[in-house]
C-alpha positions as CSV (number, residue, x, y, z in Angstrom):
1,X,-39.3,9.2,-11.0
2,X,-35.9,8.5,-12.1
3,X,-33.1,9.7,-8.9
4,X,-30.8,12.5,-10.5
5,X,-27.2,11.0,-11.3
6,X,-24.9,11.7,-8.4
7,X,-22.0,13.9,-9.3
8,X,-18.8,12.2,-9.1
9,X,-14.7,13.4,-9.1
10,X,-11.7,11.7,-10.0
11,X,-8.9,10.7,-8.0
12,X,-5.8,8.6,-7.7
13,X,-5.0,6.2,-4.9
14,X,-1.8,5.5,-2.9
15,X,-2.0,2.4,-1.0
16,X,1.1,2.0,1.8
17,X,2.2,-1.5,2.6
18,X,1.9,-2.7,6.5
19,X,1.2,-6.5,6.5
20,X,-1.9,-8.0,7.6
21,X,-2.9,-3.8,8.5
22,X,-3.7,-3.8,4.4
23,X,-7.1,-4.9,6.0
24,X,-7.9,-1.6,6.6
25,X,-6.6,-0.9,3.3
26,X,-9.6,-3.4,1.7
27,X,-12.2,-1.6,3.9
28,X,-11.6,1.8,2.3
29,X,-11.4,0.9,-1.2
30,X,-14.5,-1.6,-0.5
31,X,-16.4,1.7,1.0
32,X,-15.0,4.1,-2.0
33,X,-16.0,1.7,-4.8
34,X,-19.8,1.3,-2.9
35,X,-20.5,5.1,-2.4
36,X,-19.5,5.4,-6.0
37,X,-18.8,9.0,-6.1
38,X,-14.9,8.3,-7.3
39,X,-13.7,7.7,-10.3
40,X,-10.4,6.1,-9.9
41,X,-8.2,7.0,-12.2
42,X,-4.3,5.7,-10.9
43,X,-3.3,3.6,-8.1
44,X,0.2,2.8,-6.5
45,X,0.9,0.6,-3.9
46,X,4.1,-1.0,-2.6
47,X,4.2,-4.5,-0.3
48,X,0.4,-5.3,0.6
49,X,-0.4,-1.9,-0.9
50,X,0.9,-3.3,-4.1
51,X,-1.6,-6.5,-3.5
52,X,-4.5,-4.6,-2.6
53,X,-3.6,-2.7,-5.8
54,X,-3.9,-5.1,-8.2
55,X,-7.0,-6.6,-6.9
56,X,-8.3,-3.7,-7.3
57,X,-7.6,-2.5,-10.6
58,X,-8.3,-6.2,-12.2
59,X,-12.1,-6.3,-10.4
60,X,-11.9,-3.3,-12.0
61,X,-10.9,-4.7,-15.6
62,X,-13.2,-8.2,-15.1
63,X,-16.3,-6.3,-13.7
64,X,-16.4,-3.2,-12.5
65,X,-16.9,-1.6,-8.7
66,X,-19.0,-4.4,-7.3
67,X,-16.2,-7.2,-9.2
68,X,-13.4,-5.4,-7.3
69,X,-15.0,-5.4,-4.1
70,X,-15.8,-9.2,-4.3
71,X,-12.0,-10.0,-5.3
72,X,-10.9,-7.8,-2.4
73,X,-13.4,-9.9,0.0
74,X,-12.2,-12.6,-1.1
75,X,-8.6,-12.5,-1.3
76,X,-9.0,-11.1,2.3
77,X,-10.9,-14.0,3.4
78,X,-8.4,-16.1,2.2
79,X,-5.4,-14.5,3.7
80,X,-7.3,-15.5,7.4
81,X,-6.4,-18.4,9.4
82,X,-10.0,-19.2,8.1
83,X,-9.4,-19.1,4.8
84,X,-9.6,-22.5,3.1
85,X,-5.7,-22.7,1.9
86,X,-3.6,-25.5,1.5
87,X,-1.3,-26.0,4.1
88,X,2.1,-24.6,2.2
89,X,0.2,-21.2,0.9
90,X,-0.8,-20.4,4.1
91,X,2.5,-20.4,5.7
92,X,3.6,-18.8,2.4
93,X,0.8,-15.9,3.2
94,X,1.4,-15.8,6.9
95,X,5.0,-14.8,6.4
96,X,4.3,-12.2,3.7
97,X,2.2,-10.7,6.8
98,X,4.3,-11.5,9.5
99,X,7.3,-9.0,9.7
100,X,7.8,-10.7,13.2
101,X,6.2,-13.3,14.9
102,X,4.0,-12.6,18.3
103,X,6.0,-10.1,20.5
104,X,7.3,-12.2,23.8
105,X,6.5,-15.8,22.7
106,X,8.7,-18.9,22.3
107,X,8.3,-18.8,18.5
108,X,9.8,-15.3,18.2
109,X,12.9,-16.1,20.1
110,X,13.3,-19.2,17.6
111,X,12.9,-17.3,14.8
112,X,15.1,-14.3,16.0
113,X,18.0,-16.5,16.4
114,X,17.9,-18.3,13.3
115,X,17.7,-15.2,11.2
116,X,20.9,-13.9,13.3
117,X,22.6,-16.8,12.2
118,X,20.9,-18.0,9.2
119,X,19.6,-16.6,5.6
120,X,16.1,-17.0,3.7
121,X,19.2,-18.7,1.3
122,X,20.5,-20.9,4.1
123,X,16.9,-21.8,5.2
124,X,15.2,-22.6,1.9
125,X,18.2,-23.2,-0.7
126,X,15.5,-24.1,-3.6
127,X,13.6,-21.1,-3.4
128,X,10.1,-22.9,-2.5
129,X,7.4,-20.6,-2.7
130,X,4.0,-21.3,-3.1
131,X,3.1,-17.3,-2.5
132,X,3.2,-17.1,-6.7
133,X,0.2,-19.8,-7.2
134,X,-1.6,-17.7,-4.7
135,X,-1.1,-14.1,-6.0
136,X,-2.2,-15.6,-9.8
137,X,-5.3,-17.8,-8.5
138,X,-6.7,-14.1,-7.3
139,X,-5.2,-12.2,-10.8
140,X,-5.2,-12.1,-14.4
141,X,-2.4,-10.4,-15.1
142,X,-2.7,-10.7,-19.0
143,X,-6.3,-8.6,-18.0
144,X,-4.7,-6.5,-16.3
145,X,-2.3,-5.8,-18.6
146,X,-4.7,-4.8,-21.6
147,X,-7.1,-3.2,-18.9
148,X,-6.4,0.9,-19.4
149,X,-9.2,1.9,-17.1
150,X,-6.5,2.5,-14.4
151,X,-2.7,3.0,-14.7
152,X,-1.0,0.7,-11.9
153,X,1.9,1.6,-10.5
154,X,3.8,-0.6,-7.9
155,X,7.3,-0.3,-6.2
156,X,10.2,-2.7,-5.6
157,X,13.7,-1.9,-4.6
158,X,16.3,-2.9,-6.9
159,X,18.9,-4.6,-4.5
160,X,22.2,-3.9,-6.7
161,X,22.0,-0.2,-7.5
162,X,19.3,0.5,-4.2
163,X,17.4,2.4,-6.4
164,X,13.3,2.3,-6.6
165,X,11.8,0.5,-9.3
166,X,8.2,1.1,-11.0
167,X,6.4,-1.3,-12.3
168,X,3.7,0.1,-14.7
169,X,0.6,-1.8,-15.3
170,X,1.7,-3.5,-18.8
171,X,5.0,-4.5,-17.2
172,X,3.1,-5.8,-14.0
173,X,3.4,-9.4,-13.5
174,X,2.9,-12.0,-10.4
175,X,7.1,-11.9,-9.9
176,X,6.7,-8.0,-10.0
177,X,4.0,-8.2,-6.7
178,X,6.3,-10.5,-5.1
179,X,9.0,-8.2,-5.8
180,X,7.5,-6.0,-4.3
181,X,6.1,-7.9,-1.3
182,X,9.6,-9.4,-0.4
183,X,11.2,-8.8,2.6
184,X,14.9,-9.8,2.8
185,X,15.1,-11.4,6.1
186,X,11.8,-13.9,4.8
187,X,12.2,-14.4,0.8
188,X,15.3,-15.2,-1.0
189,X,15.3,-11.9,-3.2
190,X,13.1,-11.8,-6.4
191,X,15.0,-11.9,-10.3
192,X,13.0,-10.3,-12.9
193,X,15.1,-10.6,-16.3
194,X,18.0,-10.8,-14.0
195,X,17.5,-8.2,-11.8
196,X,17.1,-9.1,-7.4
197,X,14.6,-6.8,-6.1
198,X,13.8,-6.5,-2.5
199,X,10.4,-5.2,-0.8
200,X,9.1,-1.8,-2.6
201,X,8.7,-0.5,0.9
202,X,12.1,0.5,1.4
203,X,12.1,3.5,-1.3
204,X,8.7,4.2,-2.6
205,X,6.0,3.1,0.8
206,X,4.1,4.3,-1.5
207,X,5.4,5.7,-5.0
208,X,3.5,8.8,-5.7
209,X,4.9,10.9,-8.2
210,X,4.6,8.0,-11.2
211,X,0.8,9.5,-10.8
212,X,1.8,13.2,-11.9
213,X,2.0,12.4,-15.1
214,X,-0.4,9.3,-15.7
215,X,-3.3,10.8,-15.1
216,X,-6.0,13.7,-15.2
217,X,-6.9,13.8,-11.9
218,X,-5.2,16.4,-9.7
219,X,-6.3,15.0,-6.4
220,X,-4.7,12.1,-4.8
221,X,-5.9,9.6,-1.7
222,X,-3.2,8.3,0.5
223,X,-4.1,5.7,2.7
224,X,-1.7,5.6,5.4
225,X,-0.9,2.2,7.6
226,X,2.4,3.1,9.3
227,X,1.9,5.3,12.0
228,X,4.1,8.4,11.6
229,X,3.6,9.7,15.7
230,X,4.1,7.2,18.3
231,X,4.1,8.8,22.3
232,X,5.6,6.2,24.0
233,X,9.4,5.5,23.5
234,X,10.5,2.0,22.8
235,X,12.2,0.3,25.8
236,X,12.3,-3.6,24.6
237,X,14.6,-5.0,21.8
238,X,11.4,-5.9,19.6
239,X,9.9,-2.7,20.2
240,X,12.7,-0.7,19.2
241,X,13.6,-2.7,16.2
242,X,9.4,-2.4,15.1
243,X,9.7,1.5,15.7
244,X,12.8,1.6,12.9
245,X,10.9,-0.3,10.4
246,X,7.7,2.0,10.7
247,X,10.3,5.1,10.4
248,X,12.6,3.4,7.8
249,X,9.4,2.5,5.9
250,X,7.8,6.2,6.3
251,X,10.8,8.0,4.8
252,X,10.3,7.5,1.5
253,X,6.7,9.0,1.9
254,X,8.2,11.9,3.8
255,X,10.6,12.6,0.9
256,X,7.7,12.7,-1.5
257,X,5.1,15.0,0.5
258,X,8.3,17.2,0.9
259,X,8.5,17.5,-3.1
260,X,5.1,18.2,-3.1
261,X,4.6,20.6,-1.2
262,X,7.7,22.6,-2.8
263,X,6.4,22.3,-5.9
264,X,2.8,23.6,-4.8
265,X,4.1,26.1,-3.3
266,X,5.7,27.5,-6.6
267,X,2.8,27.1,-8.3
268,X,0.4,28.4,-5.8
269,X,2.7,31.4,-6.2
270,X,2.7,31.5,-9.7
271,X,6.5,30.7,-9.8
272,X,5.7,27.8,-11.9
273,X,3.0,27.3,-15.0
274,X,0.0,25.3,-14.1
275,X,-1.2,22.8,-16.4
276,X,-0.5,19.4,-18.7
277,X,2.3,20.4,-21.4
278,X,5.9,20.3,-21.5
279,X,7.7,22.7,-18.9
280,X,4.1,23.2,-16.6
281,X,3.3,21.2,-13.6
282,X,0.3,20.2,-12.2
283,X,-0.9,21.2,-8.8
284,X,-1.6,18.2,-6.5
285,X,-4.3,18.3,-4.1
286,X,-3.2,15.7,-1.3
287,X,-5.6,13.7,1.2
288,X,-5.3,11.1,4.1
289,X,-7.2,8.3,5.2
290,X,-4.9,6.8,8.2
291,X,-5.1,3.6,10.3
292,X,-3.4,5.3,13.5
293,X,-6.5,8.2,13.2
294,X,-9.5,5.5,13.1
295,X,-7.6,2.3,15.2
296,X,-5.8,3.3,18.2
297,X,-3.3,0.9,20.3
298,X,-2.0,-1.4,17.8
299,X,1.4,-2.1,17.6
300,X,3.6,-3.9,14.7
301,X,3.4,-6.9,16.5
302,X,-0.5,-7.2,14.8
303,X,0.2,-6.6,11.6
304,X,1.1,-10.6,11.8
305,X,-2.5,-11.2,13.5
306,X,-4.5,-13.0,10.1
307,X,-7.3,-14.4,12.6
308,X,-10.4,-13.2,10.3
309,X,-11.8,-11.4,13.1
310,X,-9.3,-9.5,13.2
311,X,-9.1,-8.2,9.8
312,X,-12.4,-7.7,10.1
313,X,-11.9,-5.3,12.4
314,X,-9.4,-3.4,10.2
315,X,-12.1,-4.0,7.2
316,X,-14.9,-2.2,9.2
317,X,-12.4,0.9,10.3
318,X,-11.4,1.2,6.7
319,X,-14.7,1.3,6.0
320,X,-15.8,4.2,8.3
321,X,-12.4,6.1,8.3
322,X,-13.8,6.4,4.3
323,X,-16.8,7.1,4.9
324,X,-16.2,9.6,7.3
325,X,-13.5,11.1,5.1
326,X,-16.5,11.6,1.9
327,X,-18.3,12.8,4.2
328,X,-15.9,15.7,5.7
329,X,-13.9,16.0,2.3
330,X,-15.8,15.2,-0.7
331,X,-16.3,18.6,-1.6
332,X,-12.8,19.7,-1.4
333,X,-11.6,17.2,-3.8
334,X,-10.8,18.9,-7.2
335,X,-10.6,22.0,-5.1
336,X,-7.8,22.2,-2.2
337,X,-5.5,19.3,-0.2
338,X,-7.0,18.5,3.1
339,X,-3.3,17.2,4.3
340,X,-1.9,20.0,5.4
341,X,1.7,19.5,3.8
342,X,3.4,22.0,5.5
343,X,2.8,20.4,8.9
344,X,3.4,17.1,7.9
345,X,6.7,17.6,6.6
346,X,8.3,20.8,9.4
347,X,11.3,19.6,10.5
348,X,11.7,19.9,14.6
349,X,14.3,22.7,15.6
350,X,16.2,22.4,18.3
């Protein structure tokens, strides 16, 4: 006797950037396309978001759920230390990953002082970077292009006017994830049609409102790799410096869920028209999966850890902070936000 058809909801995805922490990035979406109960509809992503984005969407466009998951595996597997790579893409990957080298070692306090001194245009005058053979070898962006099962959406910061930049899927090209990938103490910054652009992370870690819009779907998934609430206080250099880039690369996100939960407020009030046509607004149901909620004790210092092990280890808490989250939440999606909005975004009065 045939098994009844599992009901399934749609929902868009926001994937933060966070280094070689997108592991656990790849473990949720590997555990959402399995249980098969979402129907993705939109996806943004900025930095390794924006790469775990794209993988995504164009398993998606070459094959399907279990296509996506196998690009995602192996683009993962890849990105290890164990990863067969030639010699120049891996340094090319491990610096995409590493926002610093290992806290307290030898190698750190090289590469400190020649960034004081020194720029990624100082350092590498001809712009080598093998990163752009890498990113294609794993996508078809021409694929992706034509693909319209899922509108892509990934974030770069344009570094003349310091505004955010969207890429939408059709205009999504390898240049356009390394845009949004580059940091500006690593990579020289990245021209498209003229334009420097600098890592996404800065104004949109992730974008969401482009999905407002761009889809049916009302709820969206954020999975969350910077950590919002850290107890201890910073006391060393490093530390303090890694604490600024987790809150300088949070504030975007903080400005966003801000937004949103103004605007759901009016319409939960009936202040503003519900629905799809000109002059009504759509009521967003929000949701979390975080890294700091299923991984306690890492610091930024791993996010440059690619030992496969590791990222294994992110994989597998990806994996059950998702399947935890279906578990607890799957019901509520189409229905209410489980992020509670209002908490998230109270400021602290003194």
């Amino acid at each position: 006797m045939a098994q009844p058809a599992r009901p399934t909801k749609r929902i868009n995805l926001a994937l933060q950037g966070g280094g070689a922490h997108g592991a656990f990035t790849w473990g949720v979406l590997d555990e959402v396309l399995r249980d098969g109960r979402l129907e993705i509809e939109g996806v943004t992503g900025a930095s390794a978001g924006a790469i775990n984005a794209v993988l995504l969407a164009d398993g998606l466009a070459e094959g399907g759920p279990e296509a996506a998951r196998e690009r995602l595996a192996r683009f993962w597997q890849a990105a290890s230390h164990d990863g067969k790579m030639p010699a120049l893409q891996r340094r090319a990957l491990d610096r995409l990953f590493a926002v610093v080298p290992y806290e307290g070692s030898l190698m750190e306090s090289w590469v400190t002082a020649m960034q004081r001194y020194f720029s990624p245009y100082d350092l590498n005058p001809f712009d080598i970077n093998p990163l752009e053979d890498l990113i294609r070898s794993f996508v078809d962006f021409d694929r992706l292009a034509a693909f319209d099962g899922v509108q892509v959406f990934i974030s770069a910061t344009n570094v003349q006017t310091g505004k955010l930049t969207i890429f939408r899927r059709e205009r999504i090209s390898c240049r356009a994830v390394m845009a949004s990938a580059c940091l500006p103490t690593l990579f020289k910054a990245v021209e498209i049609d003229g334009t420097p652009y600098w890592d996404g992370g800065y104004m949109g870690n992730p974008p969401i409102f482009p999905l407002y819009r761009a889809t049916e779907a009302e709820d969206i998934l954020l999975v969350q790799i910077n950590p919002v609430v850290r107890q201890a206080t910073p006391t060393s250099a490093r530390a303090i410096a890694d604490r600024l880039n987790e809150i300088t690369f949070n504030s975007s996100l903080q400005a966003e869920l801000r937004a949103a939960a103004f605007v759901a407020r009016l319409v939960n009030e009936g202040r503003l028209p519900r629905g799809r046509k000109a002059g009504e607004y759509k009521r967003v149901n929000l949701h979390r999966i975080a890294l700091g909620d299923s991984l306690a004790g890492l610091t930024a210092a791993s996010k440059v850890v690619t030992d496969f092990d590791f990222l294994l280890e992110l994989h597998k808490a990806g994996k059950k902070a998702a399947r935890r989250f279906l578990k607890g939440h799957f019901d509520d999606i189409g229905e209410r936000s489980t992020l509670d909005l209002e908490a998230e975004i109270a400021a602290e009065w003194a």
